[in-house]
Backbone as JSON Lines, residues from 0, in Angstrom:
{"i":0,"aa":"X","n":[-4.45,0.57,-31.01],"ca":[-5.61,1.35,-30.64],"c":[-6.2,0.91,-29.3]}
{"i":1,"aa":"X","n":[-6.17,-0.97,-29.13],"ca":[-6.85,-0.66,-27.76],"c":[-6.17,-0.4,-26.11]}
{"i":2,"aa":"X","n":[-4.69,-0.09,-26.65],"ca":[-4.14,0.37,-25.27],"c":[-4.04,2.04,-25.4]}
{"i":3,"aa":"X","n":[-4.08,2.47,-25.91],"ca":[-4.1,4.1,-26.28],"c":[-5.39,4.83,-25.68]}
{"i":4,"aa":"X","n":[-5.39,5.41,-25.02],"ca":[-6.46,6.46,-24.09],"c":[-6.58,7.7,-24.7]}
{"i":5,"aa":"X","n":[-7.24,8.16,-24.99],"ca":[-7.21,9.84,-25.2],"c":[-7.94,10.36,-24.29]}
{"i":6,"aa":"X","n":[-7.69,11.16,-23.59],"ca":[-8.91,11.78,-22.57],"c":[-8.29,12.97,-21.92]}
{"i":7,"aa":"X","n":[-9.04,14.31,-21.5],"ca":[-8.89,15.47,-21.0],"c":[-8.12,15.2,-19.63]}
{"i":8,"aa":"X","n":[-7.0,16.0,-19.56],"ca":[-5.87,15.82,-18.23],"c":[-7.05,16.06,-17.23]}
{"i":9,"aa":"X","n":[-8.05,17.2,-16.92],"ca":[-8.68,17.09,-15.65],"c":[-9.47,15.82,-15.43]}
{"i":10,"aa":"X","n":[-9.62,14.87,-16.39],"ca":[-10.46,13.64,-16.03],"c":[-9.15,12.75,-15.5]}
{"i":11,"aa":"X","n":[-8.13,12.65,-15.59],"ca":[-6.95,12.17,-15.37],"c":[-6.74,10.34,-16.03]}
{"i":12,"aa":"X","n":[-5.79,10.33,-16.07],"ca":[-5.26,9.04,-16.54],"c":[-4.32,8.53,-15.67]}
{"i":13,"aa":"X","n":[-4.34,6.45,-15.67],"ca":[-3.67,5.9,-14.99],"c":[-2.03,5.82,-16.35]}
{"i":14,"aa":"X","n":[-0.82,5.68,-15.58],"ca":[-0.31,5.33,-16.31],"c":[0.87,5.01,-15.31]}
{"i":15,"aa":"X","n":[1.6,3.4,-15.67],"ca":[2.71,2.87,-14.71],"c":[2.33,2.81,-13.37]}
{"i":16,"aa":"X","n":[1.36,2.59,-12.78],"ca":[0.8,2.86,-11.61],"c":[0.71,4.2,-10.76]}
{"i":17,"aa":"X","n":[0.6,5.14,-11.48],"ca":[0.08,6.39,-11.19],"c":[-1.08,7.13,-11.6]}
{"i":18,"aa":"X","n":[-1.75,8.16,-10.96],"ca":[-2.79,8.75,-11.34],"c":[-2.84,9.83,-11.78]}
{"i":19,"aa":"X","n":[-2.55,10.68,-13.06],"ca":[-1.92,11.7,-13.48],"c":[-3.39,12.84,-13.4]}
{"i":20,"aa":"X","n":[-3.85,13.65,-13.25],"ca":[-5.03,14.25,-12.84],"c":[-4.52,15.87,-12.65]}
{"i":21,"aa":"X","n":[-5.24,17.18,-13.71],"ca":[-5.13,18.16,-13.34],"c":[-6.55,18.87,-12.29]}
{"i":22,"aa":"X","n":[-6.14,19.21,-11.16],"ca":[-7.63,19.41,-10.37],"c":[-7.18,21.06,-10.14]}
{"i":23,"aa":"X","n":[-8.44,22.13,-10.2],"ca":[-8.99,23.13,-10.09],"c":[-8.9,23.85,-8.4]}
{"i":24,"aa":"X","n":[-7.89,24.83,-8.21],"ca":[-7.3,25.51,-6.78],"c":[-8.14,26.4,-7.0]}
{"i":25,"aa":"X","n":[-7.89,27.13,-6.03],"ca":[-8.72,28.74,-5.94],"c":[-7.57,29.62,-6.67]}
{"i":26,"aa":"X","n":[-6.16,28.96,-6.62],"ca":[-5.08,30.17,-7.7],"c":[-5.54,29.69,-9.18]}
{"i":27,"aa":"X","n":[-6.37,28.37,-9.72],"ca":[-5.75,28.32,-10.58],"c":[-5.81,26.86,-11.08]}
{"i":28,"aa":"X","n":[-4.99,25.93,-11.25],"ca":[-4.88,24.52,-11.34],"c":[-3.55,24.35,-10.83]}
{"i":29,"aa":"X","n":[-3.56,23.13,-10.6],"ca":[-2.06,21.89,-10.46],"c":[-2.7,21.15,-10.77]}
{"i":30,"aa":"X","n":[-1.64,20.36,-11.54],"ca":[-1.54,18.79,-12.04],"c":[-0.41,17.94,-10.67]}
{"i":31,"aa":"X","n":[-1.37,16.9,-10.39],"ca":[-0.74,16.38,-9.32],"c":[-1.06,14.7,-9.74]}
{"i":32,"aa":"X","n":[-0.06,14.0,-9.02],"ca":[0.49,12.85,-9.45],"c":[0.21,11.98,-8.49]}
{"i":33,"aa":"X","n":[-0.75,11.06,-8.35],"ca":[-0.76,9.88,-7.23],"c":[-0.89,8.02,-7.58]}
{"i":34,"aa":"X","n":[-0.68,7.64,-6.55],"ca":[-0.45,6.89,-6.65],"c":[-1.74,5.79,-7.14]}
{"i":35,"aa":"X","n":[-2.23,5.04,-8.31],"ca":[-3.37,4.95,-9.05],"c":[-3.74,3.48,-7.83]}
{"i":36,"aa":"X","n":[-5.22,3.7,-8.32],"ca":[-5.76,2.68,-7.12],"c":[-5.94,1.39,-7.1]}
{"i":37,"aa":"X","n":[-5.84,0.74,-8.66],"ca":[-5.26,-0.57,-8.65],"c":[-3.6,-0.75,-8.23]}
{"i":38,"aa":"X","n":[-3.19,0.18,-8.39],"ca":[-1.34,0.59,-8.0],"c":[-1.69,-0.24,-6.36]}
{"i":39,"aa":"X","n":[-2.2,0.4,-6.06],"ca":[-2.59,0.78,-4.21],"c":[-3.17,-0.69,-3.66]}
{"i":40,"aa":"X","n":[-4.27,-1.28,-4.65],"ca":[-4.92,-2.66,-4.3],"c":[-3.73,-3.67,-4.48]}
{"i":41,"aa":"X","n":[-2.83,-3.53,-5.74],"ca":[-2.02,-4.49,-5.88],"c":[-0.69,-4.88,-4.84]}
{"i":42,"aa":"X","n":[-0.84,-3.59,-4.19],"ca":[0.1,-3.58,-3.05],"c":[-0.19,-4.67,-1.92]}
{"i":43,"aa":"X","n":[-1.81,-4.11,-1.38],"ca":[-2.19,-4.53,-0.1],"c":[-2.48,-5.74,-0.64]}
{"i":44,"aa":"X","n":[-2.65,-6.38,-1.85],"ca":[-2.46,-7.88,-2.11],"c":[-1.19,-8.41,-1.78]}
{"i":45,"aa":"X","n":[-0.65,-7.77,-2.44],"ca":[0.73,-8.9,-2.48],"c":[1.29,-8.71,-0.79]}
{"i":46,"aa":"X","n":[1.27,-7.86,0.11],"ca":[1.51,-8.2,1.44],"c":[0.67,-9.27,1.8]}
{"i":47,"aa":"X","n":[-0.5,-9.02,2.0],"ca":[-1.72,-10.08,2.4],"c":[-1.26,-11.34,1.86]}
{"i":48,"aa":"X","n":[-0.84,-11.82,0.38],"ca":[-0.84,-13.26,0.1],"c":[0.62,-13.29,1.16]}
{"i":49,"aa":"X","n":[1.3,-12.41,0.96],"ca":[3.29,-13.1,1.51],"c":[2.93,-13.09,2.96]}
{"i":50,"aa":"X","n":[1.94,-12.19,4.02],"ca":[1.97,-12.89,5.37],"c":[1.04,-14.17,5.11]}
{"i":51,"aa":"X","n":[0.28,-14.73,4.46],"ca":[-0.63,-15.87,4.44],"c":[0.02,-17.03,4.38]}
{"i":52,"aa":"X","n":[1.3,-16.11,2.84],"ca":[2.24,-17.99,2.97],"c":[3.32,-17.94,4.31]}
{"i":53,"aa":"X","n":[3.15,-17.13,4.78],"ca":[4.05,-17.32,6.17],"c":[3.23,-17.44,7.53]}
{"i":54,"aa":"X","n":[2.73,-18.02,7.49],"ca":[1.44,-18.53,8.7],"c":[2.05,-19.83,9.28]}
{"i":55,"aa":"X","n":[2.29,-19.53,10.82],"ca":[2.83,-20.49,10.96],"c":[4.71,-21.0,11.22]}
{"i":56,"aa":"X","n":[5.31,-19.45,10.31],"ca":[6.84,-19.1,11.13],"c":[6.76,-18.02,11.95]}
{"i":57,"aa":"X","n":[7.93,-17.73,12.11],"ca":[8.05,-16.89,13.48],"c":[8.22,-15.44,12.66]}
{"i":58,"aa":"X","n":[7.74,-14.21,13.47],"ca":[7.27,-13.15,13.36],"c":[8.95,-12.7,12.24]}
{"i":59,"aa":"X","n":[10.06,-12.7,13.28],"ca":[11.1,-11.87,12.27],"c":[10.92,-12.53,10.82]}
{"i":60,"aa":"X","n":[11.15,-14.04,10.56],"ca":[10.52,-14.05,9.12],"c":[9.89,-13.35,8.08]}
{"i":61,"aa":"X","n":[8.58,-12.75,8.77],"ca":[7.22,-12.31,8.42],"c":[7.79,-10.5,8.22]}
{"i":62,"aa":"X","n":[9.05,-10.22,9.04],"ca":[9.06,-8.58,8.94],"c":[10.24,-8.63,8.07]}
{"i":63,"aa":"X","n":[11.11,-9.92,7.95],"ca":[12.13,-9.86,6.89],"c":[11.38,-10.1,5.7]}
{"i":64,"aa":"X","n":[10.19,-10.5,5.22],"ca":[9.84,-10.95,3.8],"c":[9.29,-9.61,3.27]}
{"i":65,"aa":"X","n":[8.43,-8.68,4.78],"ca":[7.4,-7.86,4.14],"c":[8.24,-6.25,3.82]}
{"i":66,"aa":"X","n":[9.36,-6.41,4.54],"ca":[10.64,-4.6,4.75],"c":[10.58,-4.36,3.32]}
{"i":67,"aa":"X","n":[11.03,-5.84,2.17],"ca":[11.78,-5.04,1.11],"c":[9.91,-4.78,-0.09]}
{"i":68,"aa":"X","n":[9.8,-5.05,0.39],"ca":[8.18,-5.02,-0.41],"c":[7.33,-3.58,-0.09]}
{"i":69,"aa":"X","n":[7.39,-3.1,1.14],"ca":[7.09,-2.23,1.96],"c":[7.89,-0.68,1.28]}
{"i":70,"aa":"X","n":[9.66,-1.18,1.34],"ca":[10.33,-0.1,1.17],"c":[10.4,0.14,-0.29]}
{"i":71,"aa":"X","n":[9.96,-0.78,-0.94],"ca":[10.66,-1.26,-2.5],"c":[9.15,0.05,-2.96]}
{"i":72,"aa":"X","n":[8.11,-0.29,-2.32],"ca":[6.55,0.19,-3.0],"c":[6.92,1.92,-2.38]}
{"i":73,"aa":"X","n":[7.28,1.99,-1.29],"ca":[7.31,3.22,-0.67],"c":[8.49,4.42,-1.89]}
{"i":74,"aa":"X","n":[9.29,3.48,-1.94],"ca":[10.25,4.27,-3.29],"c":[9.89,4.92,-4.15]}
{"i":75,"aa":"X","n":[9.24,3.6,-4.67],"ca":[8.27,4.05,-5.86],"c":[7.52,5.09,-6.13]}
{"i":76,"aa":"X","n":[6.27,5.24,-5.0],"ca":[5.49,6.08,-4.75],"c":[6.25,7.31,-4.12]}
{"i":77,"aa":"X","n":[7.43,7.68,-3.68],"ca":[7.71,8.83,-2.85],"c":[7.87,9.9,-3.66]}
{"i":78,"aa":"X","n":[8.19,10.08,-5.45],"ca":[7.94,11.22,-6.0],"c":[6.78,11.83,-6.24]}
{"i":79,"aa":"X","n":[5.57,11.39,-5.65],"ca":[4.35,12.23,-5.44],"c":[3.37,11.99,-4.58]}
{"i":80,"aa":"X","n":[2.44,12.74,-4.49],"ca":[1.76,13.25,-3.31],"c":[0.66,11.48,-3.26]}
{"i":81,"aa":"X","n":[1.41,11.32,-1.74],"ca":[0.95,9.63,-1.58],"c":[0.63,10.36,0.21]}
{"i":82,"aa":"X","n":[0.77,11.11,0.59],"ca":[0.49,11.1,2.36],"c":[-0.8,10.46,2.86]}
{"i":83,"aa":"X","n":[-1.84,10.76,2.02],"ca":[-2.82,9.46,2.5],"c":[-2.72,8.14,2.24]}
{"i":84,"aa":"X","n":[-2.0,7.83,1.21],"ca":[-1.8,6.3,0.42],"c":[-0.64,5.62,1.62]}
{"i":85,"aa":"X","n":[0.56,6.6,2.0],"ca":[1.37,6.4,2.96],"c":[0.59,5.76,4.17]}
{"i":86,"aa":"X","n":[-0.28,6.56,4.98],"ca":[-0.86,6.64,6.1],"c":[-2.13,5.13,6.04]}
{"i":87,"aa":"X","n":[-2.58,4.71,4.42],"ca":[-3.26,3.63,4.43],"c":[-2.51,2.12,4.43]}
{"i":88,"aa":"X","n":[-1.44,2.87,3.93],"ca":[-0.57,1.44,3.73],"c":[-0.09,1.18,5.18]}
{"i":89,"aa":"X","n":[-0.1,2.0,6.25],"ca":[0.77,1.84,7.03],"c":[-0.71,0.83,7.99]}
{"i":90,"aa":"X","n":[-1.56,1.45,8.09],"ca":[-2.89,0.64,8.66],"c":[-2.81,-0.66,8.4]}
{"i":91,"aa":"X","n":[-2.67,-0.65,6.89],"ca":[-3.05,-2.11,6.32],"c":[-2.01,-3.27,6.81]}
{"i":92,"aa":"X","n":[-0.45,-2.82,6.9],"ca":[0.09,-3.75,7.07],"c":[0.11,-3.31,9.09]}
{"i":93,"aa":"X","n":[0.07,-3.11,9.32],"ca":[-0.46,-3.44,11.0],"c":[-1.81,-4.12,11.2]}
{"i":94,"aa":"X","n":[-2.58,-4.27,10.35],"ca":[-3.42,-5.14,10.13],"c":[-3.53,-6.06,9.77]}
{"i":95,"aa":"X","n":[-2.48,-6.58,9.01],"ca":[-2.09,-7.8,8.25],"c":[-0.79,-8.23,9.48]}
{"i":96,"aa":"X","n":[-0.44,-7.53,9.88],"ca":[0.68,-8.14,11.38],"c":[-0.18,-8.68,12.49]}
{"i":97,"aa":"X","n":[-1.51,-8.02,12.9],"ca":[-2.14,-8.04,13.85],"c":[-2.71,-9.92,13.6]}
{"i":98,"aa":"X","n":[-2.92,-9.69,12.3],"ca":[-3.71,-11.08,12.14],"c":[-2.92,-12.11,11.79]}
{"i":99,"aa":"X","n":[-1.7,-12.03,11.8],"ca":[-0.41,-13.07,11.74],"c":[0.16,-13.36,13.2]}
{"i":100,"aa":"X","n":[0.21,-12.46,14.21],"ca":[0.14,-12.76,15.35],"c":[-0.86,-13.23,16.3]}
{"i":101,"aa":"X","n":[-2.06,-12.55,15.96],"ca":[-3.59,-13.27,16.41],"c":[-3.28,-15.03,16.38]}
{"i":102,"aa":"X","n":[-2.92,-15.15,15.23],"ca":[-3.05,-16.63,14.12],"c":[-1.86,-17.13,14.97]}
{"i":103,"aa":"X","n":[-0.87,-16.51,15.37],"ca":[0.55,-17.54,16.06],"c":[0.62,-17.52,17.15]}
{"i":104,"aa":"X","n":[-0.42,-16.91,18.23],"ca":[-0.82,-16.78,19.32],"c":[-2.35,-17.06,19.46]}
{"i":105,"aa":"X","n":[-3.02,-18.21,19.27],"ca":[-4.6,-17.83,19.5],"c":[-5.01,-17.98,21.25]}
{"i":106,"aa":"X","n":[-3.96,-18.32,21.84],"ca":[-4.89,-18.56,23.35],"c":[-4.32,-17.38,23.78]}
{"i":107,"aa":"X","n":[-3.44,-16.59,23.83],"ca":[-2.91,-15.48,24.54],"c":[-3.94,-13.69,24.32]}
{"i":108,"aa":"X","n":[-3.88,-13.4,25.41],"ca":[-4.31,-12.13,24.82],"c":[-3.82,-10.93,23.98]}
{"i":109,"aa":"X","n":[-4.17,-9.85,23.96],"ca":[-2.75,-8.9,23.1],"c":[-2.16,-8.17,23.58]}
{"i":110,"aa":"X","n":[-2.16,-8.12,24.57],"ca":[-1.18,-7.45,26.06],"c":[0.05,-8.21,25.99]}
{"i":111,"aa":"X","n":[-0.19,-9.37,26.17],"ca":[0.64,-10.58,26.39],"c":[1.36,-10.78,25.03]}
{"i":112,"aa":"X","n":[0.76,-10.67,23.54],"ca":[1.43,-10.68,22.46],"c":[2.33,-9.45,22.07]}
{"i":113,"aa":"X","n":[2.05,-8.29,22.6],"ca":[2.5,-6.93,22.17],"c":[3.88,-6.49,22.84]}
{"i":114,"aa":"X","n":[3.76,-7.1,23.99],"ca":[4.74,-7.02,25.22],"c":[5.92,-8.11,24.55]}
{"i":115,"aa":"X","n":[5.8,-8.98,24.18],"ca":[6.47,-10.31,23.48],"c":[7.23,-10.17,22.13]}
């Protein structure tokens, strides 16, 4: 009983890291499928801890640890409508690169790191 949910498809349910949700068109309804938002937090964690424990090697390291994590989550998510989840993930880990190079370069500027 306490893993069992009952609840109306338009309020939607998480299930396997998806967000199953029927929402209201002007034709009508679709039930559309995304990617659920602890799904989404657990992602931008586990990049964030794997560049943290790599603080301190050199950048290809850091893009060989994060590709299969990146492509492995992108798989996952590609049978449904993720184009914003796509477009956040892609921020986040250029943000999580930005501050792994910041961190392995602190006297240089980012002209000088970007070019490099």
């Amino acid at each position: 009983m306490e893993k069992t949910k009952i609840t109306h498809i338009e309020e939607g349910f998480d299930f396997l890291g998806f967000n199953i949700r029927k929402y209201k068109t002007h034709n009508g309804s679709k039930t559309l499928t995304k990617p659920s938002k602890d799904s989404i937090k657990n992602a931008k964690r586990k990049i964030s801890e794997k560049a943290r424990q790599l603080y301190g090697k050199n950048v290809l390291k850091l893009i060989d640890t994060l590709n299969p994590i990146a492509l492995g989550t992108a798989n996952y998510w590609s049978p449904t409508v993720a184009k914003k989840v796509f477009s956040e993930m892609d921020a986040h880990i250029w943000k999580v690169q930005y501050k792994f190079l910041r961190r392995l370069h602190p006297k240089k500027n980012w002209h000088w790191i970007s070019k490099r």
